[in-house]
C-alpha positions in Angstrom: 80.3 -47.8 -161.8 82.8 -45.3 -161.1 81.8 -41.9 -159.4 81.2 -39.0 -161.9 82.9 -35.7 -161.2 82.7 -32.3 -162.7 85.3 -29.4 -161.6 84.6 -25.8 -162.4 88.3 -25.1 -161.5 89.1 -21.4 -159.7 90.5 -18.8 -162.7 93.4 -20.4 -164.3 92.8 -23.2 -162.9 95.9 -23.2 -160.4 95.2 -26.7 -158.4 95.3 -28.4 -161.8 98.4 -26.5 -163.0 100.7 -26.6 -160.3 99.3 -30.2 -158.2 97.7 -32.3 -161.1 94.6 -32.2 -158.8 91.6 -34.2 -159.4 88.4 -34.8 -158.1 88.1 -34.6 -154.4 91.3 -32.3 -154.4 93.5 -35.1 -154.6 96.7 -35.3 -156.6 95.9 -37.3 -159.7 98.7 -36.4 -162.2 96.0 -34.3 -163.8 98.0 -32.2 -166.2 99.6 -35.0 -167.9 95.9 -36.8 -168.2 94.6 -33.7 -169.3 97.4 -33.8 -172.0 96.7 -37.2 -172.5 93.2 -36.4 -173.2 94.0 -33.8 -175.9 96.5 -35.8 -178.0 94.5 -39.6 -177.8 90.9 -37.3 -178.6 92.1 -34.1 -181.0 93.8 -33.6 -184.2 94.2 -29.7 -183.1 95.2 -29.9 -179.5 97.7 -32.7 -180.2 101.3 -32.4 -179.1 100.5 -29.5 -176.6 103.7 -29.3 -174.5 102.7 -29.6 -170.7 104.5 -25.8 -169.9 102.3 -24.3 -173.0 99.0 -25.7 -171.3 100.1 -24.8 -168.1 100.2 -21.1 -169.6 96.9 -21.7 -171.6 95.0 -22.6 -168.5 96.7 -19.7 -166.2 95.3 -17.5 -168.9 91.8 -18.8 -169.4 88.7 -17.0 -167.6 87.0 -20.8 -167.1 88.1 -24.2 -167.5 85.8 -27.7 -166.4 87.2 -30.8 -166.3 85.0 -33.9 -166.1 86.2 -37.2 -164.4 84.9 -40.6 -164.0 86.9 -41.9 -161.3 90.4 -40.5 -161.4 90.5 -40.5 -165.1 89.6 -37.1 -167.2 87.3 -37.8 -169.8 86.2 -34.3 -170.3 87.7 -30.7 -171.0 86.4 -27.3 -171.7 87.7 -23.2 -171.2 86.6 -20.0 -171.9 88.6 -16.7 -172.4 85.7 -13.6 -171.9 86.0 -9.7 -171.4 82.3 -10.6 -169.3 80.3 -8.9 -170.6 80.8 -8.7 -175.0 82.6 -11.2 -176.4 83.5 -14.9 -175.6 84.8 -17.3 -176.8 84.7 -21.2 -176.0 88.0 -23.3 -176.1 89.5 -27.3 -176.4 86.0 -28.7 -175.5 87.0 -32.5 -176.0 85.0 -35.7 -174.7 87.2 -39.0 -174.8 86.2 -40.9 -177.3 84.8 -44.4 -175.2 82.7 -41.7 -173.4 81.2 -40.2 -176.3 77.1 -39.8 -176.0 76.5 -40.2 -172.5 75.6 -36.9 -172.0 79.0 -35.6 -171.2 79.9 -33.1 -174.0 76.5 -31.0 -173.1 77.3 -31.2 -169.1 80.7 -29.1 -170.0 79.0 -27.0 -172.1 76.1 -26.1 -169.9 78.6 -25.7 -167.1 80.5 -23.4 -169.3 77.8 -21.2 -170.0 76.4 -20.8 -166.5 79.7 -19.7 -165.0 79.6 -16.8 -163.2 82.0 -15.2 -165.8 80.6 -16.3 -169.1 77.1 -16.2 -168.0 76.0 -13.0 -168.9 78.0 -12.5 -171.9 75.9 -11.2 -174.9 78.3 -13.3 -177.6 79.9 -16.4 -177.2 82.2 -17.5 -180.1 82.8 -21.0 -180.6 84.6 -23.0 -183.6 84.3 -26.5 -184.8 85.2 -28.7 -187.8 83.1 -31.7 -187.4 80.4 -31.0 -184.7 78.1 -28.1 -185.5 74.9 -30.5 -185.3 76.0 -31.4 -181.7 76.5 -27.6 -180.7 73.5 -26.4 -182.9 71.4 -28.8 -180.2 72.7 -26.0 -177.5 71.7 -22.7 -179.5 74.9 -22.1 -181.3 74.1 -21.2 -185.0 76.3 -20.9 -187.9 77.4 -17.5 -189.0 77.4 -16.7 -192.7 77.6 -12.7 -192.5 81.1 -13.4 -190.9 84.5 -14.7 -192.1 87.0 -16.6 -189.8 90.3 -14.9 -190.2 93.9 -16.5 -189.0 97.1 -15.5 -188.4 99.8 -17.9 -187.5 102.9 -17.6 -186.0 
């Protein structure tokens, strides 16, 4: 069996932007298999261009990745002022890895970073998988509306 790794990459993730590292530090072409990853395993992260995620991840507070040799199976970022708000971003699991555990590794490695941590509320939205997140103490909000603008 191939070797599981998680990466809680630095703030913005720079290794991954700028040298497609991987597990182990090693160059693995890891921004195109993170794009990859989004298009073959979303509907609303397909067609990201590579500079745009580049930009998203230079931008984002927290980011794991999860690997199972050099393949990325696994994805997750935050954006958080620290200490009020949160919010939880582009957690995807590849689909032939679904249910082995892997969605709730990023999730609980998301939470316990040093940045999100201790924040009192952590947004998150999802079309088709509030029972999986309601399993890690998110609950559905009906005193609130989701609002968005698009440009």
């Amino acid at each position: 069996m191939k070797e599981i790794s998680i990466i809680n990459h630095s703030k913005g993730a720079f290794g991954l932007r700028f040298f497609g590292l991987g597990p182990n530090l090693k160059p693995t072409s890891g921004l195109k298999k993170l794009k990859k990853l989004l298009d073959n395993n979303t509907f609303w992260a397909k067609n990201r261009k590579v500079n745009e995620l580049k930009k998203c991840l230079a931008n984002s507070d927290v980011v794991i990745s999860l690997w199972v040799g050099n393949e990325i199976v696994g994805f997750g970022r935050a954006l958080t002022d620290g200490i009020y708000r949160g919010v939880l971003w582009d957690i995807v699991i590849d689909k032939n890895h679904q249910g082995k555990g892997f969605g709730k590794l990023i999730i609980k490695n998301l939470l316990s970073s040093k940045k999100i941590k201790n924040t009192k509320k952590l947004y998150l939205m999802t079309t088709n998988k509030k029972l999986f997140y309601s399993q890690l103490d998110f609950k559905e909000v009906t005193s609130q509306n989701l609002l968005i603008r698009e440009i």
